[in-house]
C-alpha positions as CSV (number, residue, x, y, z in Angstrom):
1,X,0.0,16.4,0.4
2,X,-2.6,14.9,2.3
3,X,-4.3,18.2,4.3
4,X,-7.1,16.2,6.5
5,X,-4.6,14.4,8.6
6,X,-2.0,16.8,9.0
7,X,0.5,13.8,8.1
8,X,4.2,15.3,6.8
9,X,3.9,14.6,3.0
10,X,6.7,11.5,2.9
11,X,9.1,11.9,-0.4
12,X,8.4,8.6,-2.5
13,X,12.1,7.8,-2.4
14,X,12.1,7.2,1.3
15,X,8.3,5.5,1.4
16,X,9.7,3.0,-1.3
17,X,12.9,2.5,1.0
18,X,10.7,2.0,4.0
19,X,8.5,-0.8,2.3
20,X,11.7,-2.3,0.8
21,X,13.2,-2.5,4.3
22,X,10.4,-4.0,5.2
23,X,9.8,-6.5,2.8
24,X,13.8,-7.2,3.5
25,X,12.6,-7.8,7.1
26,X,9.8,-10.2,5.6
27,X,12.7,-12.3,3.7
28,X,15.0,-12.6,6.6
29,X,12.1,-14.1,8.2
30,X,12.7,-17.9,5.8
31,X,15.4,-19.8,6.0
32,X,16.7,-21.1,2.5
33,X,17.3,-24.7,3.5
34,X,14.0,-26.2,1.7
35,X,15.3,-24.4,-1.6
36,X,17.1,-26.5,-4.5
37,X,20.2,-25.8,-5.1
38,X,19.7,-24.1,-8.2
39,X,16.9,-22.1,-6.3
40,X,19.9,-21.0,-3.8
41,X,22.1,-20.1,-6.4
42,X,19.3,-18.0,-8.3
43,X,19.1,-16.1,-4.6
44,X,22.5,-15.7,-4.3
45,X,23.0,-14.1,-7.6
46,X,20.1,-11.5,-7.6
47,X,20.8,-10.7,-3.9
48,X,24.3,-9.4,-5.5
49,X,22.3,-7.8,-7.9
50,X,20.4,-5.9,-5.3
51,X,23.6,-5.1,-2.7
52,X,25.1,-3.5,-6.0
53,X,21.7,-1.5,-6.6
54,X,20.9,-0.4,-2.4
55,X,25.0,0.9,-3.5
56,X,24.2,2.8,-6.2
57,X,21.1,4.8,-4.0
58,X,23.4,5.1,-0.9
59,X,26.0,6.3,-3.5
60,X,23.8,8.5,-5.4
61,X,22.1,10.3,-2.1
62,X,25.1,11.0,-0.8
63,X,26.6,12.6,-4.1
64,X,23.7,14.7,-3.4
65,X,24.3,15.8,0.3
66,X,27.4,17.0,-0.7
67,X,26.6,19.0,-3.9
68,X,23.5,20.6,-2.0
């Protein structure tokens, strides 16, 4: 806790979710259409990977608000 600023400490789960939202922001920023195609596909597939990961925190965290 930082005590010279008087800044709220921030819980690391939600200042990793704010720089991931904002990298996310970054992305949405490009276009894909100077990509290959195998460079498209390869997005595709790990941007599945990551809609089934931002589930599993939304899923976890709120497993948590209702069993606290």
């Amino acid at each position: 806790m930082d005590v010279t600023t008087g800044a709220p400490p921030t819980h690391p789960t939600l200042g990793l979710m704010g720089a991931v939202d904002s990298m996310l922001d970054d992305i949405l920023e490009f276009s894909t259409w100077s990509c290959t195609d195998a460079e498209r596909a390869e997005a595709v597939e790990l941007a599945h990977k990551l809609a089934g990961k931002f589930d599993a925190v939304r899923l976890r965290t709120i497993h948590d608000v209702d069993t606290h």
